[in-house]
Each structure stands twice: as C-alpha cells, then as structure tokens.
KERO-565547 format. One line per 8 residues: number of its first residue (from 1); their letters; for each residue x, z, y of N, C-alpha, C, O, CB. Coordinates in nm, 3 decimals. Glycine has a CB too. Layout:
KERO-565547
NUM	a	X,Z,Y,X,Z,Y,X,Z,Y,X,Z,Y,X,Z,Y ~ ...
end
This chain:
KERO-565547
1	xxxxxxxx	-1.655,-12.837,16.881,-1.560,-12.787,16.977,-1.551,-12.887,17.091,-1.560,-13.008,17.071,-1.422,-12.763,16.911 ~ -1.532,-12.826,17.231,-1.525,-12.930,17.362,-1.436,-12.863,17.386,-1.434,-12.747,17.346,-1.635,-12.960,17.480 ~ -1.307,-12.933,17.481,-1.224,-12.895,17.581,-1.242,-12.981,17.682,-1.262,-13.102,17.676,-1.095,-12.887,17.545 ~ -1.233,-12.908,17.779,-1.273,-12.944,17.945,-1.148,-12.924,18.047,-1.144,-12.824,18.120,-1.405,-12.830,18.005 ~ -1.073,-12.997,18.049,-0.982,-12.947,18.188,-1.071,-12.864,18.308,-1.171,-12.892,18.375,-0.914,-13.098,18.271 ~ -1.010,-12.786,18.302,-1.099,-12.670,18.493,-0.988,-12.674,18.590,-0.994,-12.676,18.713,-1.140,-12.428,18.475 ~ -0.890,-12.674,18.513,-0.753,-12.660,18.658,-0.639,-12.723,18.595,-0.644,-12.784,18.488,-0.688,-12.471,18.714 ~ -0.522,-12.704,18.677,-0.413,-12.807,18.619,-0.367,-12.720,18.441,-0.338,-12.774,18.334,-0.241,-12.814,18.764
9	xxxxxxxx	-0.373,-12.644,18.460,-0.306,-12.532,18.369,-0.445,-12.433,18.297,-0.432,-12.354,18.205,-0.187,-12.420,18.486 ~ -0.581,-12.469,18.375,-0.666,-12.422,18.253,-0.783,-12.473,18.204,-0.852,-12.548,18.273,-0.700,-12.308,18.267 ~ -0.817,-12.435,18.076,-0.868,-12.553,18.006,-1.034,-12.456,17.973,-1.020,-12.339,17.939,-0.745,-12.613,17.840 ~ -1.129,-12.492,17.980,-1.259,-12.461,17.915,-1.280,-12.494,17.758,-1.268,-12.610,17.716,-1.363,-12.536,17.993 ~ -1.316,-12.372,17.663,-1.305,-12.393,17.528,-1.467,-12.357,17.514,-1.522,-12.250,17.539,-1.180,-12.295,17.441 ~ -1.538,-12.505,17.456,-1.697,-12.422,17.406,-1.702,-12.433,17.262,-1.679,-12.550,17.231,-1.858,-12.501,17.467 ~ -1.720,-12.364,17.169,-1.701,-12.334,17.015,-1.830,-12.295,16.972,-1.884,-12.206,17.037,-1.594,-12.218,16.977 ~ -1.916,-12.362,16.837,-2.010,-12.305,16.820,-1.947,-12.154,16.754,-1.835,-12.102,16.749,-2.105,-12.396,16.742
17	xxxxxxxx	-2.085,-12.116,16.708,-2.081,-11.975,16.637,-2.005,-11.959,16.507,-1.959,-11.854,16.464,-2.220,-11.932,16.606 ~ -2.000,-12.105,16.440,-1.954,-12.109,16.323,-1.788,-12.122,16.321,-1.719,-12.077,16.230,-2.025,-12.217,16.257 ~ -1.737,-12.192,16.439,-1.614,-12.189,16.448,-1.528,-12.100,16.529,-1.406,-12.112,16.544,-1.594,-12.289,16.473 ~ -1.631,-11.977,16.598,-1.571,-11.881,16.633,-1.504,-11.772,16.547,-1.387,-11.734,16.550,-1.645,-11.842,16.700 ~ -1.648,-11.718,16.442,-1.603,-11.623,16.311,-1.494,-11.688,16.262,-1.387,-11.627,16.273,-1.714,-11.603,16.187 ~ -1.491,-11.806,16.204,-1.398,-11.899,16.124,-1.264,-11.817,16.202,-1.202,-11.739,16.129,-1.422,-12.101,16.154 ~ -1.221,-11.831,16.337,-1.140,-11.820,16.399,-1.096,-11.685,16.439,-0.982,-11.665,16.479,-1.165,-11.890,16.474 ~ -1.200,-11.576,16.427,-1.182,-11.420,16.449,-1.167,-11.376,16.286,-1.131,-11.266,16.243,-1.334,-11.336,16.541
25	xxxxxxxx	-1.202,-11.486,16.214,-1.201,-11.418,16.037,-0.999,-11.441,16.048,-0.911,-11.360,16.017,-1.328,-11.576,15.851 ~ -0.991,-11.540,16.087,-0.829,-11.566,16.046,-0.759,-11.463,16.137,-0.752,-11.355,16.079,-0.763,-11.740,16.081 ~ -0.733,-11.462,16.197,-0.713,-11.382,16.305,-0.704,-11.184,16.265,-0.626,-11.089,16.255,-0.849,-11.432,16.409 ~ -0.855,-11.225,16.254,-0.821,-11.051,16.117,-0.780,-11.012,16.038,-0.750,-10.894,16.020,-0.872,-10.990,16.049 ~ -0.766,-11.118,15.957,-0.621,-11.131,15.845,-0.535,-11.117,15.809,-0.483,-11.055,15.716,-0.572,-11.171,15.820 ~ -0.488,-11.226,15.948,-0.316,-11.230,15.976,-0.312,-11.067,16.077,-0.190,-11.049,16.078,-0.248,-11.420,16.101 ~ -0.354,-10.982,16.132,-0.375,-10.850,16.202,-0.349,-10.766,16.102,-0.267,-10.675,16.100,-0.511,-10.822,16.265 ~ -0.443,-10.810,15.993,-0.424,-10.699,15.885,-0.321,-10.707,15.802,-0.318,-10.649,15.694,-0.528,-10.689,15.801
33	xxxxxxxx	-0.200,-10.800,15.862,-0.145,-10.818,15.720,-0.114,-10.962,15.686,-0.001,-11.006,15.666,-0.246,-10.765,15.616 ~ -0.197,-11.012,15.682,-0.258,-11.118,15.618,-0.226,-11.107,15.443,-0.179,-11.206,15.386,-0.197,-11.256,15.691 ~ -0.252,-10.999,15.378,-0.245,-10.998,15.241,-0.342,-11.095,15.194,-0.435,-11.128,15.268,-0.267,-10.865,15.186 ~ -0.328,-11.147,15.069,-0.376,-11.210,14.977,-0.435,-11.311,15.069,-0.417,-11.327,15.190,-0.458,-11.134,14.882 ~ -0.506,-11.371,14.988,-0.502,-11.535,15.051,-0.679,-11.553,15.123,-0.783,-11.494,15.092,-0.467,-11.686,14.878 ~ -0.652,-11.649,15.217,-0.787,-11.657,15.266,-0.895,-11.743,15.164,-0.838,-11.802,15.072,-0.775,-11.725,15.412 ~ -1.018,-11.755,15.168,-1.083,-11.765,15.095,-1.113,-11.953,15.094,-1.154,-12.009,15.195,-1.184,-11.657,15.123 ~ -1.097,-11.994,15.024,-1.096,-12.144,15.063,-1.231,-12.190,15.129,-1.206,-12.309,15.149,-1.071,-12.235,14.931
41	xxxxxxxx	-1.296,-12.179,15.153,-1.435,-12.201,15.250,-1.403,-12.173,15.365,-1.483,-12.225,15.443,-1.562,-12.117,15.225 ~ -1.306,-12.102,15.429,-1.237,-12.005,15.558,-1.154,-12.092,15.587,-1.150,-12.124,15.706,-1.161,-11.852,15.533 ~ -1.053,-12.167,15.484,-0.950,-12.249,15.500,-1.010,-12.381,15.545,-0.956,-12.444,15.636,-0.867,-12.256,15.378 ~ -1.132,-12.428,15.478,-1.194,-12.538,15.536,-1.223,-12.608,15.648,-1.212,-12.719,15.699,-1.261,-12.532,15.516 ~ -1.289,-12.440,15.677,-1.364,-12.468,15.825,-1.242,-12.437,15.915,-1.262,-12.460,16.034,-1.515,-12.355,15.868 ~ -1.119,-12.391,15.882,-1.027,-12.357,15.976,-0.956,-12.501,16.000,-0.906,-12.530,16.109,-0.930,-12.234,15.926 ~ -0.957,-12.594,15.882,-0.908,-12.712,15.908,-0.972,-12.822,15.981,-0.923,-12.919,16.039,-0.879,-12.750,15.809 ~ -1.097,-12.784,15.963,-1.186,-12.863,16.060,-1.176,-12.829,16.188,-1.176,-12.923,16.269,-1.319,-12.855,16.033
49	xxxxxxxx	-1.167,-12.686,16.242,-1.123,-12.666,16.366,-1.078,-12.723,16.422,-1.138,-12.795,16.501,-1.074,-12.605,16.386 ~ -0.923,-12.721,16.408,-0.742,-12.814,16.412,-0.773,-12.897,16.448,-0.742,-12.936,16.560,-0.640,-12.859,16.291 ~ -0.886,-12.997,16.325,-0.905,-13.169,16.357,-0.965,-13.164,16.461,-0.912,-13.231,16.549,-0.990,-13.269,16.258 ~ -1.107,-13.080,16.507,-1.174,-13.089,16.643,-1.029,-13.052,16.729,-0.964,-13.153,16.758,-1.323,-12.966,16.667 ~ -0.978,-12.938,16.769,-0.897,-12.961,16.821,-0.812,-13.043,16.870,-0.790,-13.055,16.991,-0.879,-12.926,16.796 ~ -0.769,-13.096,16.798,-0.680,-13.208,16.847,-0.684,-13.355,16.906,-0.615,-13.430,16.975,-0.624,-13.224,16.765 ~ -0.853,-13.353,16.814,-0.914,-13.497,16.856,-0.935,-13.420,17.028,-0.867,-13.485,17.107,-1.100,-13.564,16.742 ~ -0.978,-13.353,17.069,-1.021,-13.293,17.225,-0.860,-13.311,17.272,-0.837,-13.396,17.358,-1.099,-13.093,17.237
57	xxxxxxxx	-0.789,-13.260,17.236,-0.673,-13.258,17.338,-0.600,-13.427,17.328,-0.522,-13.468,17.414,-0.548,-13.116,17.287 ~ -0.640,-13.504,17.215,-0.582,-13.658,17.258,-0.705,-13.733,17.375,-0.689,-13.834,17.443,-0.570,-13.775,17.083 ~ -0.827,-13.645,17.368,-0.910,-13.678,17.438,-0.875,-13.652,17.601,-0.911,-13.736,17.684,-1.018,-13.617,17.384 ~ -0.814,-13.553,17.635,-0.779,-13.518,17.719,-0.648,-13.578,17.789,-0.655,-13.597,17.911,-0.786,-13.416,17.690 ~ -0.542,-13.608,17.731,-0.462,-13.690,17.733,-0.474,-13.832,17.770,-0.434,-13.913,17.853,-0.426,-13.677,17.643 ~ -0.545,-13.821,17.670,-0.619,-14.000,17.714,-0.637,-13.989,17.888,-0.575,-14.056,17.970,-0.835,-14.038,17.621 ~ -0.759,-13.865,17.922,-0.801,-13.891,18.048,-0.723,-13.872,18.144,-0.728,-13.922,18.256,-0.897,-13.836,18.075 ~ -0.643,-13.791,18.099,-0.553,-13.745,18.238,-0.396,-13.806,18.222,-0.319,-13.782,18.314,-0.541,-13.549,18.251
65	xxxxxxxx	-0.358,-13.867,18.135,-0.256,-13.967,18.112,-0.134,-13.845,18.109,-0.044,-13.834,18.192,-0.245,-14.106,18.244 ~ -0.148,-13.789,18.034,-0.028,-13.627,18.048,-0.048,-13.528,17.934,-0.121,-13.547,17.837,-0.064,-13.510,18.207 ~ 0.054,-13.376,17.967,0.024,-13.315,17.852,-0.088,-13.244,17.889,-0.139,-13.228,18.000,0.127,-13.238,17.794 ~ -0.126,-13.194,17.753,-0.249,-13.059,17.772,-0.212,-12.982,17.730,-0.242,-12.967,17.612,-0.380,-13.050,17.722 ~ -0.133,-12.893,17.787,-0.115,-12.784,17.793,-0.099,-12.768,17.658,-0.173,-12.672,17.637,-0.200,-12.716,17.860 ~ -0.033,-12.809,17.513,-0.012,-12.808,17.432,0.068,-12.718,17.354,0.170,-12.779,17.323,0.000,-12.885,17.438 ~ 0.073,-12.548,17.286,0.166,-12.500,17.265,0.249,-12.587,17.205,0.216,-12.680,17.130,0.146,-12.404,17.216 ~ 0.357,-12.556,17.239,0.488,-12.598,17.096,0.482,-12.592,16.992,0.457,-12.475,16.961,0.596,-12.541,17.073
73	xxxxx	0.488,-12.636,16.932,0.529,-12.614,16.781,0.365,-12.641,16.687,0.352,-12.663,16.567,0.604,-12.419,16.761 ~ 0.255,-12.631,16.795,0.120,-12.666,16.728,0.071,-12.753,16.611,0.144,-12.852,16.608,0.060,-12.712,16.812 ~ 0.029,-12.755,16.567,0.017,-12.843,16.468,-0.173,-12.822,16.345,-0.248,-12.727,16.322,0.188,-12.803,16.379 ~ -0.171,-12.947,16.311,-0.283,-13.003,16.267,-0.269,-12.935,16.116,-0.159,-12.962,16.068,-0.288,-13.174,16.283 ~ -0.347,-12.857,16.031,-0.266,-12.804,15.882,-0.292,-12.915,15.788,-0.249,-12.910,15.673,-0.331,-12.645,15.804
end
C-alpha cells in the first residue's frame, strides 16, 4: 500500500490486487449483513492492511508535519 498526498484534502491510494479483494471481501460482508464470521486468512490480510495503512499515514505526517486527513475514530485492529 502507498499513500501520496495530491492536494491539501486528497490523498492517492495504490493497493496491490491482493489488498484490494481483501478489502471488497470485507466490505461484502459487512453489506451483507456481516453474518457469521470472516474467515481468518481475510482477517489477516485485513490486519496487514491497517498496519500498511498507518505506517503511510505516520509517513505522511512525518512529511507534512500535520494531520492526514485521518477519519475519527480510525484505528489499527
């Protein structure tokens, strides 16, 4: 995962292929319902996401000495 500042308020997201499904699998889930539980291989790679995530947005922070555009309440699982 890369995040790229493009403007003050928007950010460039490049995701391989593997952490896109990961991210449209959860997503379909919680759409559907989210009955029964995700599959722990799903949960994995979803936690690895988060960590890329976040390492990019302290990365970003770092550079631009500010927030990134950070929802509220976000968090690392």
């Amino acid at each position: 995962m890369q995040l790229e500042r493009v403007a003050t308020h928007r950010l460039r997201l490049e995701l391989h292929a593997m952490e896109l499904t990961a991210l449209m699998a959860a997503a379909r889930w919680v759409a559907d319902g989210a009955e029964g539980e995700l599959p722990s291989a799903a949960v994995d790679q979803l936690q690895q996401i988060l960590t890329g995530y976040e390492a990019q947005l302290a990365r970003l922070r770092d550079e631009t000495g500010g927030d990134t555009a950070r929802p509220s309440g976000s968090r690392v699982m």
